[in-house]
FIKOLZA-1660 file (N, C-alpha, C; in steps of 0.1 Angstrom, whole numbers, plus 5000, padded with zeros to 4 digits):
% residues 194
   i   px   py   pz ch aa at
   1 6895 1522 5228  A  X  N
   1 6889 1510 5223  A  X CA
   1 6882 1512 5209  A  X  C
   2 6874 1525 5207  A  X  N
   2 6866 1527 5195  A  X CA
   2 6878 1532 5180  A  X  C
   3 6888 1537 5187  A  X  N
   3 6896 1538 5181  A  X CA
   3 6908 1526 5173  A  X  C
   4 6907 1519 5181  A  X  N
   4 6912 1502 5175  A  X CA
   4 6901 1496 5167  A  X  C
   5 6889 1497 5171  A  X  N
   5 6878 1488 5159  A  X CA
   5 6881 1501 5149  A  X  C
   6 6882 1513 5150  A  X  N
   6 6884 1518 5139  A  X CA
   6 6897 1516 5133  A  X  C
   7 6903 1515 5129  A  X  N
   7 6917 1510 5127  A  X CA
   7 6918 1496 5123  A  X  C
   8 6915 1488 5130  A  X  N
   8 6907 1475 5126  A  X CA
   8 6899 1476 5111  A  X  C
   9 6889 1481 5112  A  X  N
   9 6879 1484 5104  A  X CA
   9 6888 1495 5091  A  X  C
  10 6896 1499 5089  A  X  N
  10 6904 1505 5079  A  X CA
  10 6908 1499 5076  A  X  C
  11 6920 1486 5083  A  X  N
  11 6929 1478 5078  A  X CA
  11 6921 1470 5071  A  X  C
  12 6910 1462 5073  A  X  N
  12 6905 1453 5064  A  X CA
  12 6898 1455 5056  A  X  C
  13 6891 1468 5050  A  X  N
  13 6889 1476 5040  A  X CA
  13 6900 1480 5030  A  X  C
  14 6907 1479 5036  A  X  N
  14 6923 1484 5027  A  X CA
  14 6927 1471 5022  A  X  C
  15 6927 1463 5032  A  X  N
  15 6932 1447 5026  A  X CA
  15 6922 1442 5014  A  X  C
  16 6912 1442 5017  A  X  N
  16 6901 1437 5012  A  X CA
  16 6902 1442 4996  A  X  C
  17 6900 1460 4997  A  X  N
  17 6902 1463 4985  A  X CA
  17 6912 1461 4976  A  X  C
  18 6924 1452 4982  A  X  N
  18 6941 1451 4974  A  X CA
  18 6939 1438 4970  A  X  C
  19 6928 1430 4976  A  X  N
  19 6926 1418 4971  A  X CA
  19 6919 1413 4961  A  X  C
  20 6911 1421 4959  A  X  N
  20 6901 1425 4952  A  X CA
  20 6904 1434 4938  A  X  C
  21 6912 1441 4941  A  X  N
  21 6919 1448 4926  A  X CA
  21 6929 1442 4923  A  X  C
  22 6937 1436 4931  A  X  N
  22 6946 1425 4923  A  X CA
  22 6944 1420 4909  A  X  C
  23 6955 1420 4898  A  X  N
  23 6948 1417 4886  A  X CA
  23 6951 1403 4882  A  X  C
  24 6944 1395 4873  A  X  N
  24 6944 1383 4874  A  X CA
  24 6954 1377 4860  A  X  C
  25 6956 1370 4858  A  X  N
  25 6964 1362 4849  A  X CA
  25 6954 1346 4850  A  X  C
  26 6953 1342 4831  A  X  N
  26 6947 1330 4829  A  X CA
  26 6956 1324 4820  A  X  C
  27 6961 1313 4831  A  X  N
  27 6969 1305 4825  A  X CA
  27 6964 1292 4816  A  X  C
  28 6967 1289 4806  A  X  N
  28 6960 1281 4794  A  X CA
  28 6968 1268 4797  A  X  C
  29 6961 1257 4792  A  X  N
  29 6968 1244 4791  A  X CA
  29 6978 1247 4783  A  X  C
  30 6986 1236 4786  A  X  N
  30 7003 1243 4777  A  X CA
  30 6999 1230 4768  A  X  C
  31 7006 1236 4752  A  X  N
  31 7005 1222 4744  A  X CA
  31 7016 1215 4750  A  X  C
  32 7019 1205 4751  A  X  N
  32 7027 1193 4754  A  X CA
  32 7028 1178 4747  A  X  C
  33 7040 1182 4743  A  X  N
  33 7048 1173 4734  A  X CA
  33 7056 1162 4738  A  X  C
  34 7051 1150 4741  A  X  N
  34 7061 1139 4745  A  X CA
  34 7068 1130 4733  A  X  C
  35 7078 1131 4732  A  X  N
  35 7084 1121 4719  A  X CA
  35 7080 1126 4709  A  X  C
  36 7074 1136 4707  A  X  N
  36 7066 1137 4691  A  X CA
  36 7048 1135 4689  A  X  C
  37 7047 1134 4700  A  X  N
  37 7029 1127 4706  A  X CA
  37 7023 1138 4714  A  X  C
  38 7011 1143 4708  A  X  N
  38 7006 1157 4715  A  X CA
  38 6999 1147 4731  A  X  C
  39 7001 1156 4739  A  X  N
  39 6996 1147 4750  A  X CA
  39 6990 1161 4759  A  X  C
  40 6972 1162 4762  A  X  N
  40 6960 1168 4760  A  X CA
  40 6964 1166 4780  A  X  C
  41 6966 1158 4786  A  X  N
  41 6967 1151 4800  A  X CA
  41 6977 1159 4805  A  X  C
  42 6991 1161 4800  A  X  N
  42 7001 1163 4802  A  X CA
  42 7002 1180 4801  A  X  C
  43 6995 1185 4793  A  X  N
  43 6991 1199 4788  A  X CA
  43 6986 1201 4803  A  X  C
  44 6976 1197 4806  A  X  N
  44 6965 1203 4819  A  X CA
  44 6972 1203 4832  A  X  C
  45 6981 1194 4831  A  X  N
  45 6992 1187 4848  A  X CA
  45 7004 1199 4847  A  X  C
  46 7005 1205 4837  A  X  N
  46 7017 1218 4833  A  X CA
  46 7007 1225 4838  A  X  C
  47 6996 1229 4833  A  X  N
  47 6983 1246 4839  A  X CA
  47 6988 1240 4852  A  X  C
  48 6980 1232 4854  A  X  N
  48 6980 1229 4872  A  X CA
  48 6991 1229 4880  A  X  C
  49 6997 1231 4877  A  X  N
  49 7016 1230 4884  A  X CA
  49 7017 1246 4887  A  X  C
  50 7016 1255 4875  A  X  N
  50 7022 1262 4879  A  X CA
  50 7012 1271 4883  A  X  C
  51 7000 1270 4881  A  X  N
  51 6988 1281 4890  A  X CA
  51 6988 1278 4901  A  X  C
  52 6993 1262 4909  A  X  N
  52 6994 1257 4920  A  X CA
  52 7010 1267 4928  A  X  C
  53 7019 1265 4919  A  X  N
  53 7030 1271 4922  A  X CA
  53 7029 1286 4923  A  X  C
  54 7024 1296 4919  A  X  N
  54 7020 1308 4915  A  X CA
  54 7013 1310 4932  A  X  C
  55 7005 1304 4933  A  X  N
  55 6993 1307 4945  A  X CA
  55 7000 1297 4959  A  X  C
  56 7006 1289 4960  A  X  N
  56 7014 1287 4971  A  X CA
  56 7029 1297 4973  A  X  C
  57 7030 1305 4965  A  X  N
  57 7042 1316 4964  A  X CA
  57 7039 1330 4959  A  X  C
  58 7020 1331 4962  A  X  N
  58 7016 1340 4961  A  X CA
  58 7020 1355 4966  A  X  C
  59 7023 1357 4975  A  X  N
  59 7033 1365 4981  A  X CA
  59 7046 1375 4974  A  X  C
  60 7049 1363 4964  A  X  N
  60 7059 1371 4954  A  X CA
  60 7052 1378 4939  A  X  C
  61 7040 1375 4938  A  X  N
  61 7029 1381 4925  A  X CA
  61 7026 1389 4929  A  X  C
  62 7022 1399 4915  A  X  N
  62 7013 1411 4920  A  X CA
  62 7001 1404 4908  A  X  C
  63 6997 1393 4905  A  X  N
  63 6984 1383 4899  A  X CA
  63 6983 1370 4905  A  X  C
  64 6968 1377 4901  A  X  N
  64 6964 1358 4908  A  X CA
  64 6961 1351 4898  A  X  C
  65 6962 1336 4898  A  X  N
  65 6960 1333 4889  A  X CA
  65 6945 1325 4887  A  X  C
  66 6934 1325 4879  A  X  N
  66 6923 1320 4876  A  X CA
  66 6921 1306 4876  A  X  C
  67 6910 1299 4884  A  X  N
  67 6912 1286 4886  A  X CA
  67 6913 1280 4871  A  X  C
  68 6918 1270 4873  A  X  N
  68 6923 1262 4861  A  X CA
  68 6911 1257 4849  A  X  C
  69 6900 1253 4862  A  X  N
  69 6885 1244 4855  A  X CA
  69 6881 1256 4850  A  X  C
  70 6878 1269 4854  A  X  N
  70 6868 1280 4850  A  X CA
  70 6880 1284 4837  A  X  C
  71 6892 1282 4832  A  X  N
  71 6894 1290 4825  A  X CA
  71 6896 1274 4813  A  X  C
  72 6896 1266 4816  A  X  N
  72 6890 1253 4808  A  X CA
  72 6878 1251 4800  A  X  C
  73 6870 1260 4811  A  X  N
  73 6853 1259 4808  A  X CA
  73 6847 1268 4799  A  X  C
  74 6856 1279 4801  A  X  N
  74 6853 1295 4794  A  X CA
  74 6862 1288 4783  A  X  C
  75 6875 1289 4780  A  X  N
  75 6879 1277 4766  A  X CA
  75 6869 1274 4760  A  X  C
  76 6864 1262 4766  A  X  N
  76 6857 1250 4762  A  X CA
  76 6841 1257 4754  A  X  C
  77 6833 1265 4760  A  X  N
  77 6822 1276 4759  A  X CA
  77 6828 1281 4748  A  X  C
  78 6837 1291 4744  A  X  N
  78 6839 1299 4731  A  X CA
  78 6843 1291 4719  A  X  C
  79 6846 1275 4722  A  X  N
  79 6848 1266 4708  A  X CA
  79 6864 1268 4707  A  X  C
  80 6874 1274 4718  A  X  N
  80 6884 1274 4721  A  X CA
  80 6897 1262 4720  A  X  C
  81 6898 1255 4713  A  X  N
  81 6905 1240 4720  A  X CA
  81 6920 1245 4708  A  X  C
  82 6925 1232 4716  A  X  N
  82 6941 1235 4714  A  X CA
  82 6941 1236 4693  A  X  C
  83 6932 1227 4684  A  X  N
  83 6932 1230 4676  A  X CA
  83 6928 1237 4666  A  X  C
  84 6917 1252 4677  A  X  N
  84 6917 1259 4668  A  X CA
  84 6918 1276 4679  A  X  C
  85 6931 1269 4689  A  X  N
  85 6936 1281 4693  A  X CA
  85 6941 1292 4679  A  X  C
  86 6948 1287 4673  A  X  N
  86 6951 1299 4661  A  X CA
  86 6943 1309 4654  A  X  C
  87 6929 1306 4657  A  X  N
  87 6919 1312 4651  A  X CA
  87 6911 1323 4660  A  X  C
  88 6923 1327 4668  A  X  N
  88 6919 1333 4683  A  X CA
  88 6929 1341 4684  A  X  C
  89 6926 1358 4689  A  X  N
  89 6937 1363 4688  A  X CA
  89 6939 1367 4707  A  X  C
  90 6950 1372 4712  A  X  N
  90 6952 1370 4727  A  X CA
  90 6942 1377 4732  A  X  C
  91 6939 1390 4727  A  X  N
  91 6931 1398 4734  A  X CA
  91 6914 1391 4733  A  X  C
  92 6913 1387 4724  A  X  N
  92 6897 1379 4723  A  X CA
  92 6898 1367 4730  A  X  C
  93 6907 1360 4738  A  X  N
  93 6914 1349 4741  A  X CA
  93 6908 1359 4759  A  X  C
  94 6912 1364 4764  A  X  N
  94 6916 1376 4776  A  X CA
  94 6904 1381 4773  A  X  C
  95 6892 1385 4767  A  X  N
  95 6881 1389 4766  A  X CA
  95 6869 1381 4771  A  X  C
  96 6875 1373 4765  A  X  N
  96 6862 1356 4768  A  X CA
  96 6866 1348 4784  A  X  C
  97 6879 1354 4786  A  X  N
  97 6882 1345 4803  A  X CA
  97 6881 1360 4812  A  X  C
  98 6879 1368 4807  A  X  N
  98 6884 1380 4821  A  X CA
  98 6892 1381 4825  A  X  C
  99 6903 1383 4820  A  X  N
  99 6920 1381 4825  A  X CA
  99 6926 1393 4821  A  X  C
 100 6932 1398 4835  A  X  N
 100 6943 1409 4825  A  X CA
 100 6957 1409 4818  A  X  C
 101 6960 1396 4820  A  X  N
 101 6968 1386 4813  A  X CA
 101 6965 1374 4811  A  X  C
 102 6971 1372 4795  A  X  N
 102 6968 1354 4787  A  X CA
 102 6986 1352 4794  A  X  C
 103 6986 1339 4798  A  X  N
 103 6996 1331 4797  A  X CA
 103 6998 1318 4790  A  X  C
 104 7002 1313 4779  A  X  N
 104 7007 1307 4764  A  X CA
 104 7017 1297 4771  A  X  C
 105 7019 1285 4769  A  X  N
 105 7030 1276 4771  A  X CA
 105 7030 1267 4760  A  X  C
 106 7040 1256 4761  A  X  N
 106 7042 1248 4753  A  X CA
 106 7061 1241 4759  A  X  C
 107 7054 1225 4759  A  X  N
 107 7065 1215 4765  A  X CA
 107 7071 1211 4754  A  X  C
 108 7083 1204 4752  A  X  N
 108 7090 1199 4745  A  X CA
 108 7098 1186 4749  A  X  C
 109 7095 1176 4752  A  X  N
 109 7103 1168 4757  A  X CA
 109 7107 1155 4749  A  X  C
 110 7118 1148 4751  A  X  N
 110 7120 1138 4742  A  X CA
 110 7130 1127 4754  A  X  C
 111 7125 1116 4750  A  X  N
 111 7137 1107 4756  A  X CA
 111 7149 1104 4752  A  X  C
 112 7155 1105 4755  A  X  N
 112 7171 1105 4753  A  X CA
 112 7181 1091 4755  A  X  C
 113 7172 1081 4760  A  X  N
 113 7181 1074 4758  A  X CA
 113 7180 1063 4772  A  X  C
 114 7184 1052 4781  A  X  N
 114 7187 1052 4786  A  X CA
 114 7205 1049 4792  A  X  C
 115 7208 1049 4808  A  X  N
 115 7217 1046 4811  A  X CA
 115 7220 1033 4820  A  X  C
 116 7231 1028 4823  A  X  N
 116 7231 1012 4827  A  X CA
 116 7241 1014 4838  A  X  C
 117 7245 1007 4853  A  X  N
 117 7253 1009 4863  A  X CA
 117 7252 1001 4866  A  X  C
 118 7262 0989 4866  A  X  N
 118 7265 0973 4871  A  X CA
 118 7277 0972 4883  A  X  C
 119 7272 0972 4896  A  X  N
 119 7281 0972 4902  A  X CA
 119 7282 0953 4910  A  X  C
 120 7294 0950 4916  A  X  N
 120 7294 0937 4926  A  X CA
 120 7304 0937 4934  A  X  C
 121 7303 0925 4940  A  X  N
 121 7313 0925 4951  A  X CA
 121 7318 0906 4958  A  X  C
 122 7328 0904 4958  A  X  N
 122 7330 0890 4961  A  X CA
 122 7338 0888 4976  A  X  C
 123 7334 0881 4981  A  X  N
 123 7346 0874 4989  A  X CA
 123 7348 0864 4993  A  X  C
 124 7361 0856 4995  A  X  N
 124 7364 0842 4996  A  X CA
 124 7367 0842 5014  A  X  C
 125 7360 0836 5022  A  X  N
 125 7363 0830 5036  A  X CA
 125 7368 0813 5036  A  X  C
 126 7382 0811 5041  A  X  N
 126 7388 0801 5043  A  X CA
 126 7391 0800 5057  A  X  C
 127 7387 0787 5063  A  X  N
 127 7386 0780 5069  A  X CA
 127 7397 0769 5073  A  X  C
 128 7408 0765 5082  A  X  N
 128 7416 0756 5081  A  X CA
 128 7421 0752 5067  A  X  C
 129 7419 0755 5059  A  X  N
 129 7420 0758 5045  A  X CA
 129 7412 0742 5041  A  X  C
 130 7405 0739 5048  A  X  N
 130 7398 0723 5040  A  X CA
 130 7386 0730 5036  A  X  C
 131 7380 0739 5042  A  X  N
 131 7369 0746 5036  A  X CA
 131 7368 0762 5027  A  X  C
 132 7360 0761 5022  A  X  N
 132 7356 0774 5012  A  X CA
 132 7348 0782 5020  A  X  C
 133 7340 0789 5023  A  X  N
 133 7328 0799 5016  A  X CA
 133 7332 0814 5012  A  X  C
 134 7325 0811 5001  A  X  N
 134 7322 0819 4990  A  X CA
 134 7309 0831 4990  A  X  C
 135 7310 0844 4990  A  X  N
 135 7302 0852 4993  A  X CA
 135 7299 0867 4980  A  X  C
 136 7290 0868 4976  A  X  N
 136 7292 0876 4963  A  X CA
 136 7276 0880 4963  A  X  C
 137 7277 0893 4956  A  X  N
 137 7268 0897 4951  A  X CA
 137 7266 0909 4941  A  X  C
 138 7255 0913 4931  A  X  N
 138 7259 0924 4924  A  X CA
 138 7243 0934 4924  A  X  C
 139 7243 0944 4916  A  X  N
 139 7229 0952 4917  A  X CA
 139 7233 0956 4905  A  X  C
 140 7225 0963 4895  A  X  N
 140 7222 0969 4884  A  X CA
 140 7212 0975 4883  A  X  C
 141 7211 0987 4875  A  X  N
 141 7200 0994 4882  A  X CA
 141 7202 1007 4861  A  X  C
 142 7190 1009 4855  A  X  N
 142 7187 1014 4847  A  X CA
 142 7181 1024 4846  A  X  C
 143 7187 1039 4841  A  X  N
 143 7178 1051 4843  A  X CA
 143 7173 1058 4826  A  X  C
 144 7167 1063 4827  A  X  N
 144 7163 1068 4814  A  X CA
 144 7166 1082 4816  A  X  C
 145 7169 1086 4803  A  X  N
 145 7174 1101 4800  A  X CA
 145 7163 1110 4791  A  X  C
 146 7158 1122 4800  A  X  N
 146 7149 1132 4794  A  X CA
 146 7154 1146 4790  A  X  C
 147 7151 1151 4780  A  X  N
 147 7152 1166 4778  A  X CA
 147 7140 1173 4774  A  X  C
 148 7139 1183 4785  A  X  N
 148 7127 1190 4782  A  X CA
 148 7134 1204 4775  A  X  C
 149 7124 1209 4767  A  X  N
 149 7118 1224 4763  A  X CA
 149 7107 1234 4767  A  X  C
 150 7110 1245 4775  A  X  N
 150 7095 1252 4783  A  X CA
 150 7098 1266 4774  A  X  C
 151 7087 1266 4767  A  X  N
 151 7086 1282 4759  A  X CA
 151 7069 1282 4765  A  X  C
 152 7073 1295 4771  A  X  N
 152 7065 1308 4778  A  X CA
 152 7058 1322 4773  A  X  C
 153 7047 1327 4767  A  X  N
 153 7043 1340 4763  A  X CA
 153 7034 1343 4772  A  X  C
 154 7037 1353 4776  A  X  N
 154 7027 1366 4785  A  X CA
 154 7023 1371 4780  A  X  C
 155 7004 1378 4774  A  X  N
 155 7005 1388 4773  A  X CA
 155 6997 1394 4782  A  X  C
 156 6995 1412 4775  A  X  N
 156 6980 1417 4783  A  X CA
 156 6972 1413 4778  A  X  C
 157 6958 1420 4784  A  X  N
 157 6946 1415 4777  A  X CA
 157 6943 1424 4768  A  X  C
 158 6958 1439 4763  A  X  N
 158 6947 1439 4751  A  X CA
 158 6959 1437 4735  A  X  C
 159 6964 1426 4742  A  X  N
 159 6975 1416 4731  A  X CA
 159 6984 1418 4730  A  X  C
 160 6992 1432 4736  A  X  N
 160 7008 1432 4739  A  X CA
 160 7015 1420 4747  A  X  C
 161 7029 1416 4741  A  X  N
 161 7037 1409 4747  A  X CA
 161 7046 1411 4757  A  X  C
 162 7043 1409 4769  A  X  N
 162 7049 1414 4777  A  X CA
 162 7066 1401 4784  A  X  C
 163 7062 1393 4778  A  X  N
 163 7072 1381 4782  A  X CA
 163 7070 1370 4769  A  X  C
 164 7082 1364 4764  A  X  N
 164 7084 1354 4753  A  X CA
 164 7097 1351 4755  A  X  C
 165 7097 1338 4762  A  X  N
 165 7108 1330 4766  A  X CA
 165 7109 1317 4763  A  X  C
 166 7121 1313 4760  A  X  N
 166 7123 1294 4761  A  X CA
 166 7131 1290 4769  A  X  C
 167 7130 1281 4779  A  X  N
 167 7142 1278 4784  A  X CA
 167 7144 1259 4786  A  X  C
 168 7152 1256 4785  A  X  N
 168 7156 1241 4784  A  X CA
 168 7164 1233 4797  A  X  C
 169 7164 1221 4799  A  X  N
 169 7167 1218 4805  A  X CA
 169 7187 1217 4800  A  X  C
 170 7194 1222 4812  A  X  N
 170 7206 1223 4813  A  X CA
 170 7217 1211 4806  A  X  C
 171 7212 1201 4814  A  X  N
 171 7214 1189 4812  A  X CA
 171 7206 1176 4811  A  X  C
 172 7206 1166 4805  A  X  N
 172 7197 1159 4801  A  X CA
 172 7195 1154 4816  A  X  C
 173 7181 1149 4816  A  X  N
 173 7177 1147 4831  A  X CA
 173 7171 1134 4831  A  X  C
 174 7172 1129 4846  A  X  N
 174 7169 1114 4844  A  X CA
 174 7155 1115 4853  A  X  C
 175 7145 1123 4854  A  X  N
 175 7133 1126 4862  A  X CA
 175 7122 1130 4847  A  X  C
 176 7116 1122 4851  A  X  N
 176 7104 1124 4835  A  X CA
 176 7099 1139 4834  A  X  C
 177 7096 1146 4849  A  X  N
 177 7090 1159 4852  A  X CA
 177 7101 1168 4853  A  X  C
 178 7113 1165 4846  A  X  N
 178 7117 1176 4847  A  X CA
 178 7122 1191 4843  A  X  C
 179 7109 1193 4834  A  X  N
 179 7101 1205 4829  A  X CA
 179 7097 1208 4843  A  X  C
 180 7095 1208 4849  A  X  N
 180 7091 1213 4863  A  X CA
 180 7101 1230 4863  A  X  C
 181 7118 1225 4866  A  X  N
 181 7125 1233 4868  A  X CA
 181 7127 1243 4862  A  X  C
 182 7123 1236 4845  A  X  N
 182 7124 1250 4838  A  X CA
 182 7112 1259 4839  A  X  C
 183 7102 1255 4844  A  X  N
 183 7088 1261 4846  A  X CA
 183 7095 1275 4855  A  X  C
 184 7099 1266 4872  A  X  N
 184 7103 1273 4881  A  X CA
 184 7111 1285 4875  A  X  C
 185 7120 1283 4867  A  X  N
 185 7132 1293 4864  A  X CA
 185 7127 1304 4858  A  X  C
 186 7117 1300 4847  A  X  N
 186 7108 1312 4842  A  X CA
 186 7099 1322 4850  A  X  C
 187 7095 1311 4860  A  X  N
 187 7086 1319 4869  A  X CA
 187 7090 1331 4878  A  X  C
 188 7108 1331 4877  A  X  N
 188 7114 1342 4888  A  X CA
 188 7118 1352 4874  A  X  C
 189 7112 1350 4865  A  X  N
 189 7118 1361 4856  A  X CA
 189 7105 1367 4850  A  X  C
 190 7093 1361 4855  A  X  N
 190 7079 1367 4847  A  X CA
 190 7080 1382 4849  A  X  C
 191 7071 1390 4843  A  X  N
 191 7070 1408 4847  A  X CA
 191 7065 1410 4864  A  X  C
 192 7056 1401 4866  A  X  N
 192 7047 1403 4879  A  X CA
 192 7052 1393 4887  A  X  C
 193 7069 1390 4886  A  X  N
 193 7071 1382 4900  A  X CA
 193 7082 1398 4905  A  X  C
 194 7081 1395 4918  A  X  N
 194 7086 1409 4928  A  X CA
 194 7094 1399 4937  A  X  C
% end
């Protein structure tokens, strides 16, 4: 028995320490571009997507990633904001959040257009032939067309590039979120996914 609490008592010392040295990654609001319109809302729902995605599929990282508000806040504290990110270099970026990686995005999306699908259907019921009825109907139904752009920079924290990617959506998409997928697709190609 003294031998299982000890065993016990190793394993969650061992766990504990792997959780604990785990290294972290701080993911930044992504700029986001709708139509040509910086959109500050749309930036933060991208962070939160994929730190959300990252930590529900935590299992496949070897980083965790930093809650979203603390690395907002730490931003927000160094005079950090999207328009005078350039005046900030990664590693002083990764200095000021405690991160052993900066993660950099930026959305690209534009509307494309919409599409139009008119369908119907009729039928004539006759009766001794003195009467008619007449039976018909139709639906139409309008979708709009989106193409996103997802470019991705990793670095470390002390400013090497470890990942710089773009990836686009395949085909124009009729789901407004659907930068989502291309998010996904990058995420099985980061350095620290296993």
């Amino acid at each position: 028995m003294k031998h299982l609490k000890y065993l016990g008592l190793v394993f969650f010392l061992t766990a504990s320490i792997f959780a604990f040295s785990q290294e972290s990654v701080a993911i930044l609001p992504f700029t986001f571009t709708d139509d040509g319109h910086l959109s500050e809302p749309k930036g933060k729902e991208a962070q939160q997507f994929l730190i959300g995605y990252i930590n529900k599929k935590q299992k496949h990282f070897k980083v965790t990633p930093l809650n979203a508000r603390d690395v907002n806040v730490g931003l927000n504290k160094a005079g950090i904001t999207a328009e005078t990110m350039d005046n900030f270099t990664t590693k002083e970026i990764a200095d000021v959040l405690g991160a052993d990686y900066v993660l950099m995005g930026s959305i690209d999306r534009s509307f494309e257009g919409t599409s139009s699908l008119e369908s119907g259907f009729g039928s004539v019921n006759q009766k001794d032939w003195d009467k008619t009825n007449v039976y018909g109907g139709s639906a139409s139904s309008t979708t709009k067309k989106y193409h996103a752009s997802v470019y991705i920079s990793i670095f470390k924290n002390s400013g090497t590039v470890i990942y710089d990617k773009n990836k686009a959506n395949i085909f124009i998409d009729d789901t407004p979120d659907s930068w989502k997928n291309s998010i996904i697709w990058q995420v099985r190609h980061f350095p620290f996914y296993h």
